[in-house]
C-alpha positions as CSV (number, residue, x, y, z in Angstrom):
1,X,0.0,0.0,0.0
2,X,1.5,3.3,-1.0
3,X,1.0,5.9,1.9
4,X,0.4,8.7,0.0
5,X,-1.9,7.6,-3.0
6,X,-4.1,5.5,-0.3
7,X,-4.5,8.8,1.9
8,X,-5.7,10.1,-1.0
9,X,-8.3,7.7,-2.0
10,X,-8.9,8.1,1.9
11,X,-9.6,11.7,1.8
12,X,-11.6,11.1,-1.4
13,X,-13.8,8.8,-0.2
14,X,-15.0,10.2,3.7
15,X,-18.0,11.7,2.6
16,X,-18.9,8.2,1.3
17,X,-17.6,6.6,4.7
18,X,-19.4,9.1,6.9
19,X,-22.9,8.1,4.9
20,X,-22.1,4.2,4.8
21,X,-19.8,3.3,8.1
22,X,-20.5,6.3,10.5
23,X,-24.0,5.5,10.1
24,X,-23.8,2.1,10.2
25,X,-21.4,1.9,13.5
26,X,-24.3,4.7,15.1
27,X,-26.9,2.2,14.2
28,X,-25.2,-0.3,16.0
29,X,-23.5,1.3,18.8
30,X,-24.8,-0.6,22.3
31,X,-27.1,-3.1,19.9
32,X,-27.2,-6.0,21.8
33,X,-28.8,-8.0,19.4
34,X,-29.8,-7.2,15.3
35,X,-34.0,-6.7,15.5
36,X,-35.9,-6.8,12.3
37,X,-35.9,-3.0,12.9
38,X,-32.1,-2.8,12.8
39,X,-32.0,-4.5,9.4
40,X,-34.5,-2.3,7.8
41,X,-32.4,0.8,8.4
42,X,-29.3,-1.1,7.4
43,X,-31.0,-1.5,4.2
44,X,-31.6,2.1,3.9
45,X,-28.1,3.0,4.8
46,X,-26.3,0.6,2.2
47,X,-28.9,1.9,-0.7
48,X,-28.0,4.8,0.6
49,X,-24.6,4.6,-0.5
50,X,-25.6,3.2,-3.9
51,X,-23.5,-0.1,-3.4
52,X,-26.7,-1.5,-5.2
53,X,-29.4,-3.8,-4.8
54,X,-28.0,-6.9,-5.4
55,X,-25.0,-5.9,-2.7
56,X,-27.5,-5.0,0.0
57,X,-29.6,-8.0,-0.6
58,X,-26.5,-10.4,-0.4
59,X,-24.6,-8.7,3.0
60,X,-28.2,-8.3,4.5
61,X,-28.8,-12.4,4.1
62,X,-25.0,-12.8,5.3
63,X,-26.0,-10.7,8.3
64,X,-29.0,-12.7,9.1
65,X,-27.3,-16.1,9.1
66,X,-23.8,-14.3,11.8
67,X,-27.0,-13.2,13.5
68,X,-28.8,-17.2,13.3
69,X,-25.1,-18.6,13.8
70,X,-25.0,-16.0,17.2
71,X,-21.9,-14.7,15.9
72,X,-22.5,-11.1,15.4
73,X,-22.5,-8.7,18.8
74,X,-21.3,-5.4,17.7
75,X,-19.9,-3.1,14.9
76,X,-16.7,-4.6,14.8
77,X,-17.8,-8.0,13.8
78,X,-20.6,-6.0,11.4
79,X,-18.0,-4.1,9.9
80,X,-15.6,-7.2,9.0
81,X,-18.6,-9.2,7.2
82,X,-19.4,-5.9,4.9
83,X,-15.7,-5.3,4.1
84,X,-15.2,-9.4,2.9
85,X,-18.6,-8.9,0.8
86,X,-17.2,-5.8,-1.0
87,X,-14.0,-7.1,-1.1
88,X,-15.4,-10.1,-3.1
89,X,-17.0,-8.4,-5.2
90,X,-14.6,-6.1,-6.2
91,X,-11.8,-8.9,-6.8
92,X,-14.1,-11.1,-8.9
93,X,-12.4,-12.2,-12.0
94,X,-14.3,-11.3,-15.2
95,X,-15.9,-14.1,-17.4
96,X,-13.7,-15.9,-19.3
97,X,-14.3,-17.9,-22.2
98,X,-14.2,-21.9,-21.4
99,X,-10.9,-22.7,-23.3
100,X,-9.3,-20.2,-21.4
101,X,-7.9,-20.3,-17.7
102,X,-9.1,-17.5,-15.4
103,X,-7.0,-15.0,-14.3
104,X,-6.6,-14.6,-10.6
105,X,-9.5,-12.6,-8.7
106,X,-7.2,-10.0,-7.3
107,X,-5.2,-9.6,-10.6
108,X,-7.8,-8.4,-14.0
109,X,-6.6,-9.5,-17.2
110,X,-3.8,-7.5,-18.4
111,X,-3.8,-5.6,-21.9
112,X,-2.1,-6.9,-25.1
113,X,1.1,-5.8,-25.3
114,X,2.3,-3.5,-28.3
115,X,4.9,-5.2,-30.7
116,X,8.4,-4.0,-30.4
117,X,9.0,-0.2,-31.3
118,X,5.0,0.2,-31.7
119,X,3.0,1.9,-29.5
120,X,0.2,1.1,-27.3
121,X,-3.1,2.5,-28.8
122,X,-5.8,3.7,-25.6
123,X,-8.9,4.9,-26.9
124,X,-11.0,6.7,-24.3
125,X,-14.5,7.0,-24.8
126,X,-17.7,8.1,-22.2
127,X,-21.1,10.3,-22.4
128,X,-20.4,14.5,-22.1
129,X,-19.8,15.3,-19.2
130,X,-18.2,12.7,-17.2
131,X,-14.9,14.2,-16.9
132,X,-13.2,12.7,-20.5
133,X,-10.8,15.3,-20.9
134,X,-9.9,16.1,-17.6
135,X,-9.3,12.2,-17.2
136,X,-7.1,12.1,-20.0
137,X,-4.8,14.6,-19.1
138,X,-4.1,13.2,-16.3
139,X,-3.5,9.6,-17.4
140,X,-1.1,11.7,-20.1
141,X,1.1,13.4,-17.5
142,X,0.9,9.8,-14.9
143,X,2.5,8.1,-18.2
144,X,4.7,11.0,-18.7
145,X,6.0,11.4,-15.1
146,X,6.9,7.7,-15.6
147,X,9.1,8.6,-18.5
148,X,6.8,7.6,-21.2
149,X,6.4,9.9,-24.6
150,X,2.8,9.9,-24.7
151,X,1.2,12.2,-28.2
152,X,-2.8,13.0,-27.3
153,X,-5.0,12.6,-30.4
154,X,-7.4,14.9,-30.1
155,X,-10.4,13.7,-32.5
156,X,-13.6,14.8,-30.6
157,X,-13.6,17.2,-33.6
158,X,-17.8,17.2,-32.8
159,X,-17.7,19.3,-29.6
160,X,-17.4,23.0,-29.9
161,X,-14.4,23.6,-27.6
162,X,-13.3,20.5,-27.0
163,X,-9.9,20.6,-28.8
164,X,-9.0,23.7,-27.2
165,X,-9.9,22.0,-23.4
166,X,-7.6,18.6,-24.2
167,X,-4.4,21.1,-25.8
168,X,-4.5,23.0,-22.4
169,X,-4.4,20.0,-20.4
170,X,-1.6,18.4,-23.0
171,X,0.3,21.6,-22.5
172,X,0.6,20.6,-19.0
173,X,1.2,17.1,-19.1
174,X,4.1,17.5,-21.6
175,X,2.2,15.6,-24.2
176,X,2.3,16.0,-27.7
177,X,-1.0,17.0,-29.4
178,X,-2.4,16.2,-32.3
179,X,-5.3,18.3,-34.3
180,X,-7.3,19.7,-36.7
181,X,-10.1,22.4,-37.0
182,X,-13.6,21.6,-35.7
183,X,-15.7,19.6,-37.7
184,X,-12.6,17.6,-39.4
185,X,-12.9,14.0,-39.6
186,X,-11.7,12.1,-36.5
187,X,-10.3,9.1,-38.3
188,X,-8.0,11.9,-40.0
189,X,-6.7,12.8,-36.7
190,X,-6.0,9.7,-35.4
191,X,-4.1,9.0,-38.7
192,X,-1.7,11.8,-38.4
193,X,-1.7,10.9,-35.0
194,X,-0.2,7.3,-35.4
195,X,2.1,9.1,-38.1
196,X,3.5,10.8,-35.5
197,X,3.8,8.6,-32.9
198,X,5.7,6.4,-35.1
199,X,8.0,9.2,-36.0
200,X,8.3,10.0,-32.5
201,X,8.7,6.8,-31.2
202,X,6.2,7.5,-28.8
203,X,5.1,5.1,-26.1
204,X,1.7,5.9,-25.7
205,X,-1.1,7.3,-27.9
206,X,-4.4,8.3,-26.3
207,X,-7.6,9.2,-28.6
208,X,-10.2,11.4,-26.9
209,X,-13.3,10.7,-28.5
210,X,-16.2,12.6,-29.3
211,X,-18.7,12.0,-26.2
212,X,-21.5,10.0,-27.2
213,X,-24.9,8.3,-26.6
214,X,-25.2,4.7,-27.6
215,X,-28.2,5.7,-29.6
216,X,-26.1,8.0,-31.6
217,X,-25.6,5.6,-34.6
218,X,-23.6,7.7,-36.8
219,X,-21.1,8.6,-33.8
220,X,-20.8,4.8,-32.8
221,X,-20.0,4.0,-36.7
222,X,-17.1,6.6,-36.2
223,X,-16.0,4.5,-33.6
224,X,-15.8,1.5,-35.1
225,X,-13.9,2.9,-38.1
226,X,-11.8,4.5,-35.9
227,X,-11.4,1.3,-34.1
228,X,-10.3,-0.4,-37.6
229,X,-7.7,2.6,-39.0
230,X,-6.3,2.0,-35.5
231,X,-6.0,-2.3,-36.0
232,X,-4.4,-1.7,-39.4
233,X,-1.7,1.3,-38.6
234,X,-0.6,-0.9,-35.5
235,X,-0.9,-4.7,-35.1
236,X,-3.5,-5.2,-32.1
237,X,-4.9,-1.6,-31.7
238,X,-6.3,-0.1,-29.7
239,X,-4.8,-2.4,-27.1
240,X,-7.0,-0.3,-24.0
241,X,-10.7,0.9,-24.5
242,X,-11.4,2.9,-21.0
243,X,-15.1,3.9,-20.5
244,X,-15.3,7.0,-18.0
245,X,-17.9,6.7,-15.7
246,X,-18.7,9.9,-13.6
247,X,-19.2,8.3,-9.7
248,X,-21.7,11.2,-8.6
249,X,-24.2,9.8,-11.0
250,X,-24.6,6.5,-9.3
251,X,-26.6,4.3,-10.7
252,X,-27.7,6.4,-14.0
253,X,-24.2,5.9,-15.2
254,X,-24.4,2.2,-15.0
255,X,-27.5,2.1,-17.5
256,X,-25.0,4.1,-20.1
257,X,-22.3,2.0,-19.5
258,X,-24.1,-1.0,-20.3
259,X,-24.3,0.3,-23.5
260,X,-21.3,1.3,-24.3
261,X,-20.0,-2.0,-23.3
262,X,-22.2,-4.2,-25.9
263,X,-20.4,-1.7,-28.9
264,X,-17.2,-0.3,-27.6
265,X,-14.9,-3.3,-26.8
266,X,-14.3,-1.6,-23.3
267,X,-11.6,-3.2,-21.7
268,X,-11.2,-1.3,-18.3
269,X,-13.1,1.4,-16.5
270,X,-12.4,4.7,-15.0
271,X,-14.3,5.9,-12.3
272,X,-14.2,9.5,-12.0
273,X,-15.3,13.0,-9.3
274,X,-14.9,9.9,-6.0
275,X,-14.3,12.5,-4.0
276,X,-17.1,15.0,-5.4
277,X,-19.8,12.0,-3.8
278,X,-21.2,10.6,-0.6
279,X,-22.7,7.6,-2.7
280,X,-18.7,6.3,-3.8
281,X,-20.4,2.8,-3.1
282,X,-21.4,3.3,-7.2
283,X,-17.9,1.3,-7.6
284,X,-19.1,-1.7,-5.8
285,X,-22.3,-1.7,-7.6
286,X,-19.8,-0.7,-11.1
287,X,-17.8,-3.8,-10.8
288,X,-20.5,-6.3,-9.7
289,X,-22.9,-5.1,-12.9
290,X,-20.2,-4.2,-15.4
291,X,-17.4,-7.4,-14.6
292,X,-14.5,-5.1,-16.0
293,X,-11.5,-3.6,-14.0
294,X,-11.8,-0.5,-12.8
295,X,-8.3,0.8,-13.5
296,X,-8.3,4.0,-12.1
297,X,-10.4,6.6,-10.2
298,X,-10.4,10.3,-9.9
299,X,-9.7,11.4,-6.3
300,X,-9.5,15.0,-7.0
301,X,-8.9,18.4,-9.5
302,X,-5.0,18.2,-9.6
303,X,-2.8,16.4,-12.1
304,X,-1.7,13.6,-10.0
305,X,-5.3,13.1,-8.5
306,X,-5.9,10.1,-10.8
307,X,-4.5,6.7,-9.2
308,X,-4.6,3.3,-9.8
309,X,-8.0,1.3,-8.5
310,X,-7.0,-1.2,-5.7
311,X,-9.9,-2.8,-3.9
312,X,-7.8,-3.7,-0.8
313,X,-7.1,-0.1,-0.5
314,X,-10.6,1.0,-1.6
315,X,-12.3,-1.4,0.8
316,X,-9.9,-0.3,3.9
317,X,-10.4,3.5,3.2
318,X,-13.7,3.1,4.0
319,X,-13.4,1.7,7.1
320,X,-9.6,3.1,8.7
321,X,-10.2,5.7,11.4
């Protein structure tokens, strides 16, 4: 556990923790004994903090058989059931097809690697609004403070100020930036963009995409084209689709992401504005609905407030004094 990203995702997450445990450990404080009464407003709390439905439902019937079993006195014991039933959930291992052996549960399935001297291809791709730029700036300058070149394709040509947004935030990430005028074809962008990258030698190339509704046909037929210039410039592109999903809109975003995974080929998640919610349980309810790693999650406004997504870490925040 690294001190200081984990005091982050601490600090991100206490309005969360204050609506799900300091509620909880006040519900329970000097129970002797779980009533039917104590349930019900366990139930509230843990919609409350949009873990989801199916969540509640499972750690309510896990509480009811410690309670059977006598083996559940106080918030200590309460508090140790809830963190191994998130803690399940969030290290489940995604389906994997039957000829194929399952990764471990607290490792996701990593992403192809690029052949030698290409580079690795991430598209990025989420509704307006869900923090798309800002998310990619900062995965820019994370990649750049690790020494990678990184060139920003900048091909949400749709959006009236978008371009100018992403070249501010690749200005201070040190990336490169590709672009053209508004209203220019994105699969032109990305073209150059692999153009330069290979030039360049570049490490990393991330497409921001037009933000889109799945029921936009013509924008999801961009993405698939997009998706095959990508394949042919560089064997096994794009080698990361991350879908951005904005945490303070619970369970709203889940319905969108749905979506976006049935046309997309997402391969990971980012989970953005965690510290902008009390209702952060959305990434318990993300990972059980949605079986995809969350890779990262937005603690913050500053460049290095994106981290990597740990469930230990996200589980113990919740519940360290």
């Amino acid at each position: 556990m690294v001190t200081g990203f984990f005091n982050k995702l601490k600090h991100a997450v206490k309005n969360t923790k204050d609506q799900l445990v300091g509620r909880i450990e006040t519900l329970v404080l000097g129970e002797k004994q779980f009533s039917a009464s104590t349930l019900e407003q366990l139930e509230t709390i843990l919609i409350g903090a949009d873990i989801g439905v199916k969540t509640t439902e499972e750690i309510l019937e896990r509480v009811r058989q410690a309670v059977s079993r006598d083996a559940l006195h106080d918030f200590d014991a309460l508090a140790a059931l809830i963190k191994g039933t998130l803690l399940e959930i969030l290290t489940q291992p995604p389906p994997a097809p039957p000829a194929e052996r399952k990764p471990s549960p607290t490792r996701p399935p990593a992403p192809p690697v690029p052949a030698a001297g290409q580079p690795r291809v991430v598209f990025v791709v989420g509704v307006n609004g869900v923090g798309k730029t800002t998310t990619i700036g900062k995965l820019a300058h994370r990649l750049s403070q690790a020494g990678q070149r990184v060139v920003i394709c900048a091909s949400d040509t749709f959006r009236a100020a978008a371009i100018e947004q992403v070249e501010i935030w690749a200005q201070r990430s040190g990336a490169s930036l590709i672009k053209k005028s508004q209203g220019a074809d994105p699969a032109a962008v990305l073209h150059d963009s692999l153009d330069v990258a290979a030039r360049d030698r570049a490490d990393v190339v991330i497409v921001d995409t037009a933000g889109r509704l799945h029921t936009k046909l013509n924008l999801m037929k961009e993405l698939e084209k997009m998706h095959r210039l990508a394949a042919k410039r560089v064997p096994g592109a794009p080698h990361d689709v991350y879908l951005i999903i904005d945490a303070t809109t619970g369970q709203n975003g889940l319905v969108q992401a749905r979506e976006f995974l049935k046309t997309s080929g997402v391969t990971g998640l980012i989970v953005t504005k965690l510290d902008g919610t009390a209702k952060g349980g959305v990434v318990v309810a993300i990972a059980r609905e949605l079986r995809l790693p969350i890779r990262y999650v937005g603690v913050g406004e500053k460049m290095e407030d994106l981290i990597d997504f740990s469930p230990e870490d996200f589980v113990e925040s919740l519940f360290a004094s």
